[in-house]
C-alpha positions in Angstrom: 77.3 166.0 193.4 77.3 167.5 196.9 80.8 168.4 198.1 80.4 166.3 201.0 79.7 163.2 199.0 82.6 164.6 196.3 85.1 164.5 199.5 84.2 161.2 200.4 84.5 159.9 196.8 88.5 161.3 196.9 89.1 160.2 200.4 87.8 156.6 199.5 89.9 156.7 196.0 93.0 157.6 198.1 92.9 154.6 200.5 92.2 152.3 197.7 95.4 153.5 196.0 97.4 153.3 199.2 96.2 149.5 200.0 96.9 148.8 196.9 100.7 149.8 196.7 101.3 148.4 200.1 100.2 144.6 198.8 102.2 145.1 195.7 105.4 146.1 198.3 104.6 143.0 200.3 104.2 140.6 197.2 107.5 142.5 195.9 109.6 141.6 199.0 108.1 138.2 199.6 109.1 137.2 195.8 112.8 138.5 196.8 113.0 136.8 200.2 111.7 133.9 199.7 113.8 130.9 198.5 113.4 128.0 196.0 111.7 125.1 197.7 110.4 126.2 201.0 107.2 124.7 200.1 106.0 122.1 201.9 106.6 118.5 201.5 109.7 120.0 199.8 113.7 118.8 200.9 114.7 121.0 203.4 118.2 120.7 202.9 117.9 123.1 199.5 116.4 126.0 201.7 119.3 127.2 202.7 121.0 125.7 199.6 123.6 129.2 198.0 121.4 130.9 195.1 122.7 130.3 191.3 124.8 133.2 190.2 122.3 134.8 188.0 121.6 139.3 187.4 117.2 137.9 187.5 115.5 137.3 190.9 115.0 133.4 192.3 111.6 132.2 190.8 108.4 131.6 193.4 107.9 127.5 194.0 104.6 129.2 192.9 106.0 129.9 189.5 108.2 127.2 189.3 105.3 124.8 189.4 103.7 126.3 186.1 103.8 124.8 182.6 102.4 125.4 179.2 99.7 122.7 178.7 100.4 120.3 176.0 97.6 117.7 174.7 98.6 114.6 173.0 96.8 113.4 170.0 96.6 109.5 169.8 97.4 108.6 166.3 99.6 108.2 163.7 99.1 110.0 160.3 100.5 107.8 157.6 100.8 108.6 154.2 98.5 106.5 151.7 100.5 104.0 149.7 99.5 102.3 146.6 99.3 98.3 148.1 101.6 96.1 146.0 100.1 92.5 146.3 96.5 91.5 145.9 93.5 92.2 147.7 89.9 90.0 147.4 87.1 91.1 147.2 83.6 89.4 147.5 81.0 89.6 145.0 77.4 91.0 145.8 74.4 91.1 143.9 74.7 93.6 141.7 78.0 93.9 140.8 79.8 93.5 137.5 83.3 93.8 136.0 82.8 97.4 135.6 81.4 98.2 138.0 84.0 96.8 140.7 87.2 98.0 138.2 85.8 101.7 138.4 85.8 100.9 142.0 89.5 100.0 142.1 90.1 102.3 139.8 91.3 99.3 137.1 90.6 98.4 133.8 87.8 95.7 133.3 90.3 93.5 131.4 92.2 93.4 134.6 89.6 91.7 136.4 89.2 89.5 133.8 92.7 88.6 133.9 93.4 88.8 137.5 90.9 86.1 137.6 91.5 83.6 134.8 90.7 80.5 136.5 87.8 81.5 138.1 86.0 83.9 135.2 87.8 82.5 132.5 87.7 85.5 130.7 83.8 85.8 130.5 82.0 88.1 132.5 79.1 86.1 132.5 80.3 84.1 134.9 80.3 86.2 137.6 78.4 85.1 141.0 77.5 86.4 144.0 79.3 85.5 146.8 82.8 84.8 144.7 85.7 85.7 145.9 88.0 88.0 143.5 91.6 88.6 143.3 91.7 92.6 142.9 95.3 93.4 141.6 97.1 96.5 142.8 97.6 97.5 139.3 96.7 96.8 135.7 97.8 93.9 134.2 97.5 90.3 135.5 98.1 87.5 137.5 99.9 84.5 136.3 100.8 81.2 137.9 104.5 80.0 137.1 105.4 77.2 135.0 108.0 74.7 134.9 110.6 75.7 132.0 108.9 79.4 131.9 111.5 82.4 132.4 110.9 86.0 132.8 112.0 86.8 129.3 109.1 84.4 127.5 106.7 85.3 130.0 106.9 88.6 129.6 107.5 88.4 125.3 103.8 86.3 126.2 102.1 89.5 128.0 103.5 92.7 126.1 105.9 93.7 129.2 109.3 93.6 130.3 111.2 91.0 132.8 112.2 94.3 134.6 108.8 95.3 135.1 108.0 92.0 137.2 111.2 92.0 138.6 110.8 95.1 140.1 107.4 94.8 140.8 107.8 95.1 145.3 104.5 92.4 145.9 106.1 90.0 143.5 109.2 89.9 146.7 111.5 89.0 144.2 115.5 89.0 144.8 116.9 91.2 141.5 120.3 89.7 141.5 118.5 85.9 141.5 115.1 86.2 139.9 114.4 82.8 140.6 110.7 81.6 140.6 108.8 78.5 141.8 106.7 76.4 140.1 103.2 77.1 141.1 104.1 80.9 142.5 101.8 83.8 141.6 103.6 86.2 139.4 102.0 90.1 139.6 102.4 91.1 135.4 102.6 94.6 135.9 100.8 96.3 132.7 100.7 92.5 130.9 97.7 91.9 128.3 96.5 89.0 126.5 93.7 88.1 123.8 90.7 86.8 125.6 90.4 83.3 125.6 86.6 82.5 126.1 85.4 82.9 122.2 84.4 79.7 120.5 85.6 78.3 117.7 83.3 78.9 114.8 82.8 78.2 111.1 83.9 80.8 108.2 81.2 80.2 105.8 79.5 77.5 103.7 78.1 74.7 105.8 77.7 75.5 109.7 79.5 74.2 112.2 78.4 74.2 116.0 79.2 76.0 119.7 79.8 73.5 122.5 78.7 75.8 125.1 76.1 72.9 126.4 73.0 70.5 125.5 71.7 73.2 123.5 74.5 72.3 120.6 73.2 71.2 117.5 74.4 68.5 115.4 75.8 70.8 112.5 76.2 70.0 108.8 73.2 72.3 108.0 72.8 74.7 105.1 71.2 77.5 104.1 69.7 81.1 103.3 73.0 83.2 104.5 72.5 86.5 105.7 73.3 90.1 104.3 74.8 93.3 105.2 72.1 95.0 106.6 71.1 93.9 110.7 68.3 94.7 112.4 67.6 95.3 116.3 67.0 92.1 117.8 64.7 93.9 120.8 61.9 96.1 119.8 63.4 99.8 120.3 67.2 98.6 120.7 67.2 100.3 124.1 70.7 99.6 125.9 70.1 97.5 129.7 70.0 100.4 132.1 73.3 99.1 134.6 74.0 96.5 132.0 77.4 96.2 130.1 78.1 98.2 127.4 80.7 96.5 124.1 84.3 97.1 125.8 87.3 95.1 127.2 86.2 91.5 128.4 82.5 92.0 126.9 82.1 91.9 124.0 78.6 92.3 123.6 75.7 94.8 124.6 73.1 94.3 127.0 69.4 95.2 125.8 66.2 96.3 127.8 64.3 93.7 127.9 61.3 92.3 130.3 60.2 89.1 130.8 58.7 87.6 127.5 59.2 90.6 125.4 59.8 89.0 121.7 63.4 88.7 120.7 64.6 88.9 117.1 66.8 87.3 114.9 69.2 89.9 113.7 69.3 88.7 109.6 68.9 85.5 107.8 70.8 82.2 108.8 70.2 78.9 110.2 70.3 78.0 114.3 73.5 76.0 115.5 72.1 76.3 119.0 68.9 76.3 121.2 68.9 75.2 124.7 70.5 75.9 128.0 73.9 76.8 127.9 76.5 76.0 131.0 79.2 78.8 130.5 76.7 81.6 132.0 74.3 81.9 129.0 71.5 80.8 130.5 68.7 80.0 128.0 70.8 80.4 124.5 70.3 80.7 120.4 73.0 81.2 118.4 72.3 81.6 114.8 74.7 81.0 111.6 74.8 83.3 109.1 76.8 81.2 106.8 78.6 84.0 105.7 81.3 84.1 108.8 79.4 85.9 110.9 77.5 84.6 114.2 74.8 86.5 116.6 74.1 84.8 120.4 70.7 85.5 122.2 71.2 84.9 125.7 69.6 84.9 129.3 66.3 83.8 127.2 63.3 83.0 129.3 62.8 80.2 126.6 63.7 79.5 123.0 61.1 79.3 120.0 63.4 78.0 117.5 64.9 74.4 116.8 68.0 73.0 115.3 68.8 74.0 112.1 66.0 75.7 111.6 66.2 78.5 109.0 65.7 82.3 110.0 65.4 85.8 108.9 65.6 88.9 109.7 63.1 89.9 112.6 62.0 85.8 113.4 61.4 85.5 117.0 64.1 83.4 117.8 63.1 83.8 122.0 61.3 85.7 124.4 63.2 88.0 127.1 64.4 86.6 129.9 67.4 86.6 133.1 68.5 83.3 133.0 71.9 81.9 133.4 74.5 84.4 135.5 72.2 87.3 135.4 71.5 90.1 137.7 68.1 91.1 136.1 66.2 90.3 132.5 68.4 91.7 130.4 69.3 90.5 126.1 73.0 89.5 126.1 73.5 89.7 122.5 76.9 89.3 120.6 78.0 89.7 116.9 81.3 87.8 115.8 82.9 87.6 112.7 85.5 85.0 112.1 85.5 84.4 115.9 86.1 88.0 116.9 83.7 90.0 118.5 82.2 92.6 116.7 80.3 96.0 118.1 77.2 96.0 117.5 76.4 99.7 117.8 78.5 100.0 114.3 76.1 97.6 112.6 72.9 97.7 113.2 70.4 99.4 112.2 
């Protein structure tokens, strides 16, 4: 660099450096001299107003007027409670009882039960477009009776009185338990038997189902069946979204379509072929005469009669989705004595 321009370059440096320390000087000595609430628009009766005994300088109305930014966020967090009285829910097509328990994280009985007057224990009779009690917990819902008392009632369901004393959506006083006729009582891990099985014979003659106009007249006899049960579809594929044998359904749902053959399980004689009006739709039911009983429902029609004598592999129907179904699908139930029976452990 020429010295000429390198003399320049020092001189200008210098003057920058001595501009600069005469601002700070002034800023210094404006900060000191200046009192609190000179600014304008501000009370002039606190200019001259004696300074606060203090070691640190007055602060700038310049300062004074700055704040930390703070942002408000409008809501609430609340923590997630458990809801302690019932909640509905709507049926859509679709839908069964497991598949709305799983999504209220409940036991299928519970729906069952929750819902006694309206399902009375069958899942069959399901609908769209009915309106569910969903209970906040497993168990079920019972409607007080005159002369009941939380002692019986809870000897009835397999709980305790505390239980449903202490329930909170129940809103009862634990010094004076007293309930209403007619009140809905939360049974807080209650069970029951199921009530919608049938009355049926134990052997010998049969005796009828009087699930609807498809009910046969009874009194008839005989070939009884064996030990050994067959498939009453062709494959014994399970319904793909159909119910499986569990809690409130006990039964299995086959693959079936629409006229596909369906077969009598083993040898007996039919107490019922017609339309049902629990949910069956299009029903057999056949007598084995040796206590046990097989149901063929949701048929799209019935190719047996009254009485009429069966074996293992008759077409007793063809496939249907009659009745409270969500698609063609076999509905088809073993019992024994009344009780329903798996059918994955029998046939074969």
């Amino acid at each position: 660099m020429p010295y000429w321009r390198k003399g320049s370059f020092w001189a200008g440096s210098l003057l920058s450096l001595a501009a600069i320390a005469a601002l700070g000087a002034w800023g210094w000595n404006a900060f000191q001299t200046t009192p609190m609430g000179t600014g304008p628009g501000e009370n002039p009766a606190l200019v001259n107003a004696p300074a606060a005994s203090s070691s640190l300088p007055p602060v700038s109305s310049s300062l004074a007027s700055f704040s930390i930014r703070r942002f408000v966020a409008p809501h609430t967090d609340i923590p997630t409670r458990t809801p302690s009285w019932l909640t509905t829910y709507v049926v859509v097509r679709g839908d069964t009882v497991y598949s709305i328990a799983k999504e209220f994280n409940l036991q299928p009985a519970s729906i069952l039960w929750g819902n006694a007057e309206t399902l009375q224990d069958d899942p069959n009779l399901l609908k769209v477009g009915t309106e569910l009690n969903i209970l906040p917990t497993d168990g079920l819902l019972y409607r007080w009776r005159e002369g009941d008392s939380l002692d019986s009632i809870a000897a009835e369901y397999n709980t305790t009185a505390e239980k449903i004393v202490e329930w909170p959506g129940n809103g009862l006083n634990p010094l004076n338990p007293a309930i209403d006729p007619g009140t809905l009582v939360i049974v807080p891990g209650g069970s029951r038997p199921f009530a919608w099985e049938q009355p049926v014979s134990t052997g010998g003659q049969s005796r009828t189902f009087n699930v609807g106009p498809g009910r046969c007249a009874g009194g008839f006899s005989g070939v009884a069946g064996s030990d050994s049960w067959g498939w009453p579809t062709p494959g014994g594929v399970a319904s793909p979204g159909g119910y499986d044998f569990g809690p409130g359904h006990l039964a299995v749902d086959f693959y079936v379509y629409i006229g596909m053959p369906v077969y009598s399980s083993q040898a007996g004689v039919v107490v019922f072929a017609g339309e049902s009006t629990v949910g069956y739709g299009l029903l057999v039911i056949v007598d084995h005469l040796n206590g046990w009983h097989t149901f063929y429902a949701h048929l799209s029609q019935w190719n047996v009669s009254c009485g009429q004598q069966v074996y293992r592999g008759t077409v007793v129907g063809l496939g249907g989705s009659t009745g409270n179904s969500s698609g063609p699908h076999l509905h088809f139930e073993m019992r024994y004595n009344g009780v329903g029976q798996n059918p994955w452990g029998l046939i074969q």
